[in-house]
C-alpha positions in Angstrom: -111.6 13.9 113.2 -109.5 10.6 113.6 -111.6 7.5 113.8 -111.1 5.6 117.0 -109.8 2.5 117.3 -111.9 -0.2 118.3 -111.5 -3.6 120.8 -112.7 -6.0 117.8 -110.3 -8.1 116.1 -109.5 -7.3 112.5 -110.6 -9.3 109.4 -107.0 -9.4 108.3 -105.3 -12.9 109.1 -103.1 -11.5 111.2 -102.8 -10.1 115.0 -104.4 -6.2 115.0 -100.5 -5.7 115.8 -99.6 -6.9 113.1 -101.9 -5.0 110.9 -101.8 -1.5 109.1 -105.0 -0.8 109.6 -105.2 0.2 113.2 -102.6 3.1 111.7 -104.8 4.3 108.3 -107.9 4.0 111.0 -105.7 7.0 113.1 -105.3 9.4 109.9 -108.2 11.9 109.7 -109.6 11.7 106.5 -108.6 15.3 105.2 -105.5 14.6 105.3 -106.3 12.6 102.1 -108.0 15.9 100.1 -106.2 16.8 97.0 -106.3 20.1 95.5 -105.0 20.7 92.2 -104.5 24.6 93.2 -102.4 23.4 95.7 -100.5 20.8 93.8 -100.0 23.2 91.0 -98.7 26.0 93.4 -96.3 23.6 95.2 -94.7 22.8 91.5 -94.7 26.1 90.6 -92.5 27.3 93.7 -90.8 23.8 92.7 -89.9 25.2 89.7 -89.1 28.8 90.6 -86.6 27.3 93.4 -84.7 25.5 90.7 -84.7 28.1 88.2 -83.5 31.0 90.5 -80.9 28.4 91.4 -79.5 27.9 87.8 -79.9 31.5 87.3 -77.8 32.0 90.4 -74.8 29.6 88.9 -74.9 31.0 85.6 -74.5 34.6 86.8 -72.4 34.1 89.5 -68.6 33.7 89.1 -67.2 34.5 92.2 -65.8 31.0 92.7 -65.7 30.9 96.4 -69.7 30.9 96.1 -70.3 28.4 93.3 -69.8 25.5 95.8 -72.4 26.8 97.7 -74.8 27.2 94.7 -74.4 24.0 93.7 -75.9 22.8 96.8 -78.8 24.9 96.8 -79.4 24.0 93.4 -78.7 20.2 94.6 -81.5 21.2 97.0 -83.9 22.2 94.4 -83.8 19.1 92.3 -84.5 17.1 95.5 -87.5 19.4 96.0 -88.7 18.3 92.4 -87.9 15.1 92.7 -90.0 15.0 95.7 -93.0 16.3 93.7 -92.1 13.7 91.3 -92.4 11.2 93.7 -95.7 12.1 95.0 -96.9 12.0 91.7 -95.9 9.1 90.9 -97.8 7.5 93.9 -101.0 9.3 92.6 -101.3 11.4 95.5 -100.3 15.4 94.2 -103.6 15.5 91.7 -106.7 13.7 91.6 -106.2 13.8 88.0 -104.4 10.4 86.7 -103.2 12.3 83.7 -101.9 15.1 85.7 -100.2 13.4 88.0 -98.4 11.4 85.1 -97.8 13.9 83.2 -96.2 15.8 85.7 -94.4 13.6 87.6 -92.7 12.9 84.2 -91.6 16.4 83.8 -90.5 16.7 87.4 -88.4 13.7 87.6 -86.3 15.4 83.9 -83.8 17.2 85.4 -82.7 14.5 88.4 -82.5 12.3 85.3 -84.9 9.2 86.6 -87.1 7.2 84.3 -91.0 8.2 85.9 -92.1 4.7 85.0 -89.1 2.6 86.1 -89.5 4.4 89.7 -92.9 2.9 89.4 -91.8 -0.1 89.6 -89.5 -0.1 91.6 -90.2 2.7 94.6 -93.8 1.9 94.3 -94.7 -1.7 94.2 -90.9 -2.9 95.3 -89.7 -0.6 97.9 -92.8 0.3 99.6 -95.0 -3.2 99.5 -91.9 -4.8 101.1 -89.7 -2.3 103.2 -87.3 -3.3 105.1 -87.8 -6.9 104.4 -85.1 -9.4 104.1 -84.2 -10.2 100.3 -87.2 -8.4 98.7 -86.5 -4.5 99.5 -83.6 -3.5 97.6 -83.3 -0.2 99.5 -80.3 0.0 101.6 -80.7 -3.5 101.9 -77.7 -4.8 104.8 -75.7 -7.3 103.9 -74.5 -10.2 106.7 -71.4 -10.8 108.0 -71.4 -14.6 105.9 -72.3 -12.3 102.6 -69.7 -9.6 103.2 -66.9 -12.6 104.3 -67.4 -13.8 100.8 -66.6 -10.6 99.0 -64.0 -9.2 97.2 -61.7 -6.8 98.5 -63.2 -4.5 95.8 -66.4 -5.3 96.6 -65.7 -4.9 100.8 -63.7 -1.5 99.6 -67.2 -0.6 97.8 -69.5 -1.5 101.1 -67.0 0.5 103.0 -67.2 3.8 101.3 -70.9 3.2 100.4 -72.2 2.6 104.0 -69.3 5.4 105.4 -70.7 8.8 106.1 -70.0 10.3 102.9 -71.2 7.2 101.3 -74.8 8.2 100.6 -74.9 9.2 97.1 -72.3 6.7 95.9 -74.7 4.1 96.7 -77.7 5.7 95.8 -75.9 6.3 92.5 -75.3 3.1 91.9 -77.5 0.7 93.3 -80.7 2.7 93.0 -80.2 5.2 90.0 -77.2 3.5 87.2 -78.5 -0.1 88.2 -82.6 0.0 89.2 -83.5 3.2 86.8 -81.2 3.3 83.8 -79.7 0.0 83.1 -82.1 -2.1 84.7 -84.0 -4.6 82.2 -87.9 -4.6 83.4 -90.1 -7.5 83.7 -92.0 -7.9 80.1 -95.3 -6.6 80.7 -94.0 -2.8 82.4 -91.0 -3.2 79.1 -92.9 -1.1 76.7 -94.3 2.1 79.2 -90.4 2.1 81.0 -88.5 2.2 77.4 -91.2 5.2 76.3 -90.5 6.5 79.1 -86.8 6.1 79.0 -86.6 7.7 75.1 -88.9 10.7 76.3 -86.0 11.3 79.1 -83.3 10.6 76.6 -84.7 12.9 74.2 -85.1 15.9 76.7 -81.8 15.2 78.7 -79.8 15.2 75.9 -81.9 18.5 74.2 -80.6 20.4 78.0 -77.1 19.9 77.5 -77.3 20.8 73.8 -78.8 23.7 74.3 -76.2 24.4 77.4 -73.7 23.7 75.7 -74.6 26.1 72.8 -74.7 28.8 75.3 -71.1 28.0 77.3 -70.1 28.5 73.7 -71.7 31.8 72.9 -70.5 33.2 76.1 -67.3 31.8 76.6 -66.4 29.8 73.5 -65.1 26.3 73.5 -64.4 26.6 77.2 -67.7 27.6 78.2 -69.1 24.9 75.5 -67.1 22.4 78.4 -67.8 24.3 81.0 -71.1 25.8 81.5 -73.5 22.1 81.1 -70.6 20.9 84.2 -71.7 24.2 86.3 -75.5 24.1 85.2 -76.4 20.5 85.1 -73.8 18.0 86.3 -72.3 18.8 89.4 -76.1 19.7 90.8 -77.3 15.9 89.6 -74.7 14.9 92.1 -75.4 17.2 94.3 -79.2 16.1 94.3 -77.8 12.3 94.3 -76.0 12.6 97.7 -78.8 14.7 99.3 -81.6 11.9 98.0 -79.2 8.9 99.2 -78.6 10.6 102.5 -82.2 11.2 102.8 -83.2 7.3 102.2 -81.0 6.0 104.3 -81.5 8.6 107.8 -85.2 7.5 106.9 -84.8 3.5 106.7 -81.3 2.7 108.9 -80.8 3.9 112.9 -79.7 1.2 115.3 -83.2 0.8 116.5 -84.8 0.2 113.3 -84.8 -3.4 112.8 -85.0 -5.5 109.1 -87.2 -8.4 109.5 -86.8 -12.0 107.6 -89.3 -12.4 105.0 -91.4 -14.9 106.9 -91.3 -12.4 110.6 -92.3 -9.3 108.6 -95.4 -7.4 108.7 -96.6 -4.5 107.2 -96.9 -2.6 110.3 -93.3 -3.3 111.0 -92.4 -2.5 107.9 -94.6 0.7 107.7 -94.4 2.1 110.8 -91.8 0.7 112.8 -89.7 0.7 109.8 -89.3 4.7 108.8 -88.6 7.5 110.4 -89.9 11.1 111.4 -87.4 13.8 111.4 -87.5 17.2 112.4 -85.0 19.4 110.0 -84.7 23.3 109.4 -88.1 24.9 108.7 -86.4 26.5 104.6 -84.0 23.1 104.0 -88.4 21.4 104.6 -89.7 24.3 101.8 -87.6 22.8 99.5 -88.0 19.3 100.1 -91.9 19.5 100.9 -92.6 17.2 103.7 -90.3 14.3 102.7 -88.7 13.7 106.1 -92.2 13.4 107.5 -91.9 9.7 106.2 -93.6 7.3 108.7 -97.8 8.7 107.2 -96.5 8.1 103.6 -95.5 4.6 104.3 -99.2 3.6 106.0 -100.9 5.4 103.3 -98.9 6.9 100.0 -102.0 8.7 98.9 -101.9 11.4 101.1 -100.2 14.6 99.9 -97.2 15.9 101.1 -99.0 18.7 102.4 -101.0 16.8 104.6 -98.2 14.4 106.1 -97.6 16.7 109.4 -100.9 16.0 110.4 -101.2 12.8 109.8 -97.7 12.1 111.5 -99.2 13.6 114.2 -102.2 11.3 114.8 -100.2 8.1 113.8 -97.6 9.4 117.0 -100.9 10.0 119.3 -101.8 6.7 118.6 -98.7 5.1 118.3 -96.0 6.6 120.9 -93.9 4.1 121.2 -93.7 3.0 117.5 -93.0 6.0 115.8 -89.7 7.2 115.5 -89.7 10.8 115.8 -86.8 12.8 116.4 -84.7 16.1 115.0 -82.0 14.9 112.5 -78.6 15.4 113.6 -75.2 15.6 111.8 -73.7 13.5 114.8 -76.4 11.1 114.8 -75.8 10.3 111.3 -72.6 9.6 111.4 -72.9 7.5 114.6 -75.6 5.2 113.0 -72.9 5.1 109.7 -70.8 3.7 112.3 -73.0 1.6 114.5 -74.7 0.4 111.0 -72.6 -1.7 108.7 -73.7 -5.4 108.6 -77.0 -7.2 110.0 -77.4 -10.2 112.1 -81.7 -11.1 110.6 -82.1 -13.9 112.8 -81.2 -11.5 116.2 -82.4 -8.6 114.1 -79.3 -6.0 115.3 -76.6 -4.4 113.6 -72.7 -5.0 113.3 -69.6 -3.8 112.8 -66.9 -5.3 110.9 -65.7 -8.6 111.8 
């Protein structure tokens, strides 16, 4: 059972408000029980998902159906990168080893470096979110900082915080510039360069071997053709699906970013995510990952165990959580609502 809050203050520094630990108090403490059957059987269906997909758009050449392969293998990557993820916050095994070693493998095919995500998603993203000039997620820009851009640059913020802009800025901001071309501090340099030559190495074996059989089974064409089919149009796939699904968890109109000095981690944590309710095969896939506020109190608990943890965080926080079903219309309303941010009122803009 959840432990109960209590009336004392909290040895924290800061107001009990304030504080996280009135939240991680709510979570029963099963919900943070590993099982390595039950890792090993999520990656396994992980695996299958993304592997019937493939299958799928290699067999398949009825080309009114490809599109729609391509986004279920899109989907399948997400659901591996998710696994990935969880891994990489030491929370799928109880085993160090197996989560790293895993959570390498998974992250392969969406092409991320396991170690540079680390760095980033881990000790970046969620020790600061949604705090003014430290989280680099989806981070708003001000009216002053957009004034003083470009017109390629406003052109860029205008496609990239549009409705169809997810994965153009998750592309670019989070994957090209924060996982492959970003230059580390020194003392993570060493693990994220192994770590980038072991994903060089078996990217660039995948497309070989693709590429070898576009050729055997439809010559130089298919050599072209097949790794585009297989392997690159479902990376961007995955890329839109992963951008869309940061930003619907981090930016609504009522989520507010907080300057450095206002922020605290229960803002951040709780305040600052989201809950969403989506279509019980598109969660299969993804394994939980819209269930976001529990993994932002606590990221050790499983993505098995984030419904019920949600749950309890909700019972004892109504009025914080934001729980709701995703909509296609409210998406594109917030894309709308949500383009520059005022910090010092704390609400969103349009354009000026």
């Amino acid at each position: 059972m959840a432990q109960t809050l209590t009336s004392e203050p909290l040895a924290t520094g800061r107001n009990s408000a304030d504080s996280l630990l009135p939240a991680l108090r709510a979570i029963p403490r099963h919900c943070y029980e590993r099982s390595t059957a039950k890792g090993l059987a999520l990656v396994a269906r992980g695996v299958a998902l993304y592997a019937v997909s493939v299958a799928l758009l290699f067999f398949v050449q009825i080309w009114w159906l490809v599109p729609a392969l391509w986004a279920l293998a899109g989907l399948a990557l997400a659901g591996l990168f998710v696994l990935g993820h969880d891994c990489a916050h030491g929370a799928l095994f109880n085993s160090k080893r197996m989560n790293r070693t895993i959570g390498r493998a998974l992250m392969v095919p969406t092409l991320h470096v396991y170690e540079s995500w680390v760095l980033g998603h881990n000790r970046i993203h969620h020790g600061h979110t949604l705090r003014q000039g430290m989280d680099f997620v989806w981070h708003p820009k001000t009216v002053e900082e957009y004034q003083a851009m470009s017109r390629l640059q406003k052109l860029r913020h205008r496609i990239e915080w549009s409705a169809i802009g997810a994965g153009f800025y998750y592309g670019r901001e989070v994957w090209w510039n924060k996982m492959i071309t970003f230059e580390s501090p020194e003392r993570y340099r060493v693990q994220i360069r192994k770590d980038k030559r072991f994903l060089t190495i078996w990217v660039a074996l995948g497309f070989l071997a693709t590429i070898a059989l576009g050729f055997v089974t439809g010559g130089a064409l298919g050599a072209v053709w097949l790794p585009i089919k297989l392997l690159v149009v479902p990376f961007f796939a995955f890329i839109w699906l992963i951008g869309f699904t940061v930003y619907v968890h981090h930016i609504a109109t009522d989520i507010k970013w907080w300057p450095r000095r206002k922020w605290t981690s229960f803002a951040g944590q709780v305040e600052g995510t989201t809950v969403l309710r989506i279509p019980r095969l598109a969660n299969m896939y993804l394994n939980n990952i819209f269930v976001h506020v529990p993994h932002h109190v606590d990221v050790r608990i499983p993505c098995h165990a984030l419904p019920e943890a949600a749950a309890a965080i909700k019972a004892e926080f109504p009025d914080a959580v934001h729980y709701d079903r995703l909509r296609l219309r409210g998406y594109v309303a917030t894309t709308r609502a949500c383009k520059l941010y005022d910090f010092d009122e704390q609400r969103w803009l349009p354009y000026p």
